[in-house]
GUZA-383296 format. One record per residue: y, x, z of N, C-alpha, C in turn; residue in one letter. Coordinates in nm, 3 decimals. Layout:
# residues N
Y,X,Z,Y,X,Z,Y,X,Z,a
...
***
This chain:
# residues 141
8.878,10.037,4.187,8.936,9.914,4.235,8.848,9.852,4.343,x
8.691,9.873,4.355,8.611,9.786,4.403,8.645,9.852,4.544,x
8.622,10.001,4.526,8.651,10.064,4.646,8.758,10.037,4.715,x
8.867,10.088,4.716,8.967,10.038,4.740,9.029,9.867,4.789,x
8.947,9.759,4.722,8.938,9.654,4.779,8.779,9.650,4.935,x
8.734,9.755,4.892,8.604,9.736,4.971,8.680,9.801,5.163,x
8.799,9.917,5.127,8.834,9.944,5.240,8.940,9.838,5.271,x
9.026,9.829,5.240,9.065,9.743,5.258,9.040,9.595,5.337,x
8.905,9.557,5.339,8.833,9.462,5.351,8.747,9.487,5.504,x
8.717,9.644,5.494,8.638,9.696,5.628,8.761,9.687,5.719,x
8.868,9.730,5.678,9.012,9.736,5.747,9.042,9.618,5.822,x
9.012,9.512,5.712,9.039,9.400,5.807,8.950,9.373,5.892,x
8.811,9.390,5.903,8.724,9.331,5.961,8.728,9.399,6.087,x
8.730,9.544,6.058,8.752,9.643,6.193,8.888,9.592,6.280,x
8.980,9.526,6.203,9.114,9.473,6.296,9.091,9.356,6.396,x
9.026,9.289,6.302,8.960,9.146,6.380,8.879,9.134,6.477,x
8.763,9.258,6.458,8.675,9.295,6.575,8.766,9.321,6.690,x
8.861,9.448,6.676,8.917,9.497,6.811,9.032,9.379,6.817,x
9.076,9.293,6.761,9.116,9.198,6.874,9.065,9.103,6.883,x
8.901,9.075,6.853,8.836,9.004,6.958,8.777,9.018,7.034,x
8.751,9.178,7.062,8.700,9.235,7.161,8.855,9.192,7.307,x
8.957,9.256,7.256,9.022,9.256,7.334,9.079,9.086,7.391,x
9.062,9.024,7.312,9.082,8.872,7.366,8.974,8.829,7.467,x
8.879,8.903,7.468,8.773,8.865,7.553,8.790,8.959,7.662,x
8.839,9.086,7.670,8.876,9.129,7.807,8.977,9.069,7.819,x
9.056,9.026,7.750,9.157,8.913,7.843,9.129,8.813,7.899,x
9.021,8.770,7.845,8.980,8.609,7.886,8.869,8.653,7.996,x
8.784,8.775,8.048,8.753,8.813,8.135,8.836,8.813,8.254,x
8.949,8.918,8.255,9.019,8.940,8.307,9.093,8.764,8.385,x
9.153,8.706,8.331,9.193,8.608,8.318,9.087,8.480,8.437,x
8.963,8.487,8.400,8.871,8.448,8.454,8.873,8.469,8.613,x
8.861,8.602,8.599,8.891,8.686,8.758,8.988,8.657,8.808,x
9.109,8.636,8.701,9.224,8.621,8.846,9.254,8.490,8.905,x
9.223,8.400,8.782,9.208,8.254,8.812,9.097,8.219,8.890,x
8.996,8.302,8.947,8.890,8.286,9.053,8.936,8.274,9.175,x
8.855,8.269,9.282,8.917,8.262,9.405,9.015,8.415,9.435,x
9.021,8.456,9.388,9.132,8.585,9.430,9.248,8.516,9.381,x
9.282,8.404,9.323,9.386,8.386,9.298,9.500,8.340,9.422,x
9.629,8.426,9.454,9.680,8.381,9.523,9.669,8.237,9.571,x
9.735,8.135,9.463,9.774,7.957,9.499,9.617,7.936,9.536,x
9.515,7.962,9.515,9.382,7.937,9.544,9.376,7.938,9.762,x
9.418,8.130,9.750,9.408,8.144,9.894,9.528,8.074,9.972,x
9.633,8.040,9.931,9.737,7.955,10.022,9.667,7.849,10.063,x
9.610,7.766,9.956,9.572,7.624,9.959,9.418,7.632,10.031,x
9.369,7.749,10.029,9.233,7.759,10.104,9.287,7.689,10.293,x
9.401,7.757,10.294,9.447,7.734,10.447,9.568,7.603,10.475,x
9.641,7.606,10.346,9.729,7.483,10.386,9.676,7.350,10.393,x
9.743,7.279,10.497,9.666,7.164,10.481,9.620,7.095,10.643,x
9.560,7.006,10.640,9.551,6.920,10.808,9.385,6.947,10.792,x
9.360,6.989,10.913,9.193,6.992,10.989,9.213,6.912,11.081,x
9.100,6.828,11.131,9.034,6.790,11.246,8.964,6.897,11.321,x
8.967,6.934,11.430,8.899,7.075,11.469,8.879,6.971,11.588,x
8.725,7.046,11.662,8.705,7.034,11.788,8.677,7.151,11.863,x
8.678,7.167,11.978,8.667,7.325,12.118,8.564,7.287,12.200,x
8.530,7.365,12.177,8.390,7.394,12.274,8.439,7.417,12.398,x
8.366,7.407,12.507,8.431,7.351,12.645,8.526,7.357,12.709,x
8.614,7.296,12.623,8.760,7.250,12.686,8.748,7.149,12.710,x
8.895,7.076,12.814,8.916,7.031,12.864,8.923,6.899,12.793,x
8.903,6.779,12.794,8.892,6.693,12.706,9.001,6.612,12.600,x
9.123,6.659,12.725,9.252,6.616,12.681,9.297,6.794,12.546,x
9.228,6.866,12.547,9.245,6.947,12.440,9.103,6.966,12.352,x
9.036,6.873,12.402,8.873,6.923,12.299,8.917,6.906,12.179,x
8.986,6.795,12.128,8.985,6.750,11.963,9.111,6.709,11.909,x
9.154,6.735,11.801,9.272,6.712,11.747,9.304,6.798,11.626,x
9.414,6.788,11.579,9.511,6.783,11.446,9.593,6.904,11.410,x
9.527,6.970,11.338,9.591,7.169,11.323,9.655,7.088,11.209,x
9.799,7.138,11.201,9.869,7.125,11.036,9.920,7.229,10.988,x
9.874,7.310,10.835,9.901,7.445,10.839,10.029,7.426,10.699,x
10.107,7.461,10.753,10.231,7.447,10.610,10.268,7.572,10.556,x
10.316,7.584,10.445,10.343,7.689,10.367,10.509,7.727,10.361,x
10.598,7.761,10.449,10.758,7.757,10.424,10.793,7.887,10.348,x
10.807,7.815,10.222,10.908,7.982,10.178,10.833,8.124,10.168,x
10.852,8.152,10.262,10.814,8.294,10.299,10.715,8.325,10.438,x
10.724,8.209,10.467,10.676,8.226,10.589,10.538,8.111,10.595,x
10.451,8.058,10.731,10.362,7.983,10.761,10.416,7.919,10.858,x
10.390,7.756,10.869,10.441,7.690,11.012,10.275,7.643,11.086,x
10.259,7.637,11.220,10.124,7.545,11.243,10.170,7.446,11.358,x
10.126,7.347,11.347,10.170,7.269,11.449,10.000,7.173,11.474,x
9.996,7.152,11.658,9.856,7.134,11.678,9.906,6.988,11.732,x
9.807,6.900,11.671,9.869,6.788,11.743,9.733,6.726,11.831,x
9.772,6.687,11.946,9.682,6.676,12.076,9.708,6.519,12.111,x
9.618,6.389,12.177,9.661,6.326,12.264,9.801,6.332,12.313,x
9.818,6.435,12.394,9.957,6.424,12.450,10.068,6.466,12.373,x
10.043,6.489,12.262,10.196,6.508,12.180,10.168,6.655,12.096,x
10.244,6.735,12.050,10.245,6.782,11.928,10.274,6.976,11.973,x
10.224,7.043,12.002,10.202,7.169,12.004,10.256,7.301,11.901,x
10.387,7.360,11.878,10.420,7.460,11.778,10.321,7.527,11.790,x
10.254,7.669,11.693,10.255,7.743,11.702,10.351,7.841,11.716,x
10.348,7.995,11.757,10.420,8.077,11.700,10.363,8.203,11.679,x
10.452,8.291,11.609,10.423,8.410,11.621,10.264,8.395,11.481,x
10.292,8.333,11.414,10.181,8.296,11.284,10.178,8.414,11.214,x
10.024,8.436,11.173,10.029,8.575,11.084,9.898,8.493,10.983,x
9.929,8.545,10.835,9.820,8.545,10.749,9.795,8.594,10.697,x
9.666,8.625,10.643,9.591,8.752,10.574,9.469,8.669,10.546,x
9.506,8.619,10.370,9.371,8.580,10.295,9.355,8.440,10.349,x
9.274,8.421,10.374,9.199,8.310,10.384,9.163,8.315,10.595,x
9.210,8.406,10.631,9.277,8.402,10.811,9.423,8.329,10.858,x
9.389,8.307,10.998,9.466,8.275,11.031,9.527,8.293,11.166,x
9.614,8.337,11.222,9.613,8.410,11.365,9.762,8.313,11.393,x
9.765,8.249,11.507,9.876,8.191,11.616,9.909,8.188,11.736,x
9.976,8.198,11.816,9.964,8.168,11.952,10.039,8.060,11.981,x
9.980,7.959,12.080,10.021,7.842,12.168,10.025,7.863,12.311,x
10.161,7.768,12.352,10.170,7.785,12.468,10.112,7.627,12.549,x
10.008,7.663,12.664,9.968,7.524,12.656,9.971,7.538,12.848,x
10.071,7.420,12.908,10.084,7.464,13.014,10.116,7.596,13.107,x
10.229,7.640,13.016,10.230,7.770,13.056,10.161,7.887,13.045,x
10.022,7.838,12.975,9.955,7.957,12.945,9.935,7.927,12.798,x
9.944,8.117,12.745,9.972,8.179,12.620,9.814,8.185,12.584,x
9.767,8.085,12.470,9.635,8.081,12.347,9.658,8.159,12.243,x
9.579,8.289,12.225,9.636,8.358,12.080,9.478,8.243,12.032,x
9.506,8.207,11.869,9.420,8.139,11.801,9.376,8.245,11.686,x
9.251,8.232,11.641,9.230,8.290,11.542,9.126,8.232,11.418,x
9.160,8.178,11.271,9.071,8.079,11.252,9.016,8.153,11.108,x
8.949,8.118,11.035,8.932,8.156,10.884,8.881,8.055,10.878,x
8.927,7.997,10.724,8.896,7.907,10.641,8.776,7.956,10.510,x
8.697,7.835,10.544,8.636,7.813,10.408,8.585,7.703,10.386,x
8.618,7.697,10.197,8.649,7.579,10.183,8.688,7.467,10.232,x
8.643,7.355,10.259,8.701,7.255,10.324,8.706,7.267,10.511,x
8.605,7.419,10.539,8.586,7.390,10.670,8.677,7.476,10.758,x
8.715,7.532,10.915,8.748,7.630,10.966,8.680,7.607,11.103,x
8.690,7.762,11.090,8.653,7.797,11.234,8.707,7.926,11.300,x
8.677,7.934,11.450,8.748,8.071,11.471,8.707,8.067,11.663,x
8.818,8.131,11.694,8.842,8.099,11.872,8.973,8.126,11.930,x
8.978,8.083,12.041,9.135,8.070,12.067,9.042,8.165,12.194,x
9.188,8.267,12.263,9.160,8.322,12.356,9.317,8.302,12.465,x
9.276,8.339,12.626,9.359,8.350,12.696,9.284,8.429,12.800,x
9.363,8.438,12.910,9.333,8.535,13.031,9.206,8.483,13.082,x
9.207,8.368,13.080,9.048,8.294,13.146,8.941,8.335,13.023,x
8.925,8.351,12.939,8.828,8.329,12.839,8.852,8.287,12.709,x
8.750,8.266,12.601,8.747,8.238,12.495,8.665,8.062,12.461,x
8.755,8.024,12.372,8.667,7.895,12.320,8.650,7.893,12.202,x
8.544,7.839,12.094,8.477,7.874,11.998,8.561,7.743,11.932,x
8.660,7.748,11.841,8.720,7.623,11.765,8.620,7.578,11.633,x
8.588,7.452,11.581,8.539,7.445,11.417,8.623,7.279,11.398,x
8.636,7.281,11.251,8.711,7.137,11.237,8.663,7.154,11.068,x
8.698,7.035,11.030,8.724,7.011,10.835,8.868,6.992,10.777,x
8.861,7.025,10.713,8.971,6.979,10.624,8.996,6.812,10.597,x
9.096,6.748,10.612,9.118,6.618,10.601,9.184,6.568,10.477,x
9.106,6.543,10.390,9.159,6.535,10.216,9.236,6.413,10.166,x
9.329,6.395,10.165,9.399,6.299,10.083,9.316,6.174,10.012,x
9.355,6.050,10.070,9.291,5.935,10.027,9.347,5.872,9.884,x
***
């Protein structure tokens, strides 16, 4: 009888071990995905309003208002300047990047930025050259 209650007893204990072993690779696991690899993590790394400034541009484009939105399926950016409000198009993302082109006076800016954390940076290019962009994130009051 003793025996028989004695396996019995290892039985359970051996059951309890392997699923608390395995609750803990879940809760590993779990850990990891809820880390920064987590998708809603990397959307929100990039959605959102920066202040950015450009290195030697023109003054009427040195500083202003990137707004990065999340539609659906897609990304919208819109740059807002002194003189009024700038689409992007042609938006691509990958991670925590960000690639656009603007048309500014007739001439075509491909942009290219990566985010981190609250900050971004990157450079916008055209036929004349490159300018070195950096801005912050502008957080909700």
């Amino acid at each position: 009888m003793k025996s028989k209650t004695l396996k019995i007893l290892l039985f359970g204990l051996c059951c309890i071990g392997f699923g608390s072993s395995t609750s803990v690779a879940n809760d590993n696991s779990k850990t990891m995905f809820y880390g920064y690899a987590d998708i809603q993590t990397i959307v929100n790394d990039l959605v959102g309003i920066w202040q950015y400034t450009v290195d030697n541009a023109p003054p009427e484009y040195s500083k202003g208002v990137i707004v990065i939105k999340n539609e659906t399926d897609s990304y919208a950016v819109e740059v807002q300047i002194p003189a009024g409000t700038l689409q992007g198009s042609n938006v691509n993302v990958d991670g925590s990047q960000i690639s656009f082109e603007l048309n500014i006076e007739g001439t075509v800016f491909t942009v290219k930025l990566i985010a981190d954390g609250d900050t971004i940076s990157g450079e916008s290019f055209s036929y004349d050259g490159s300018y070195g962009i950096s801005g912050t994130r502008v957080k909700p009051q």
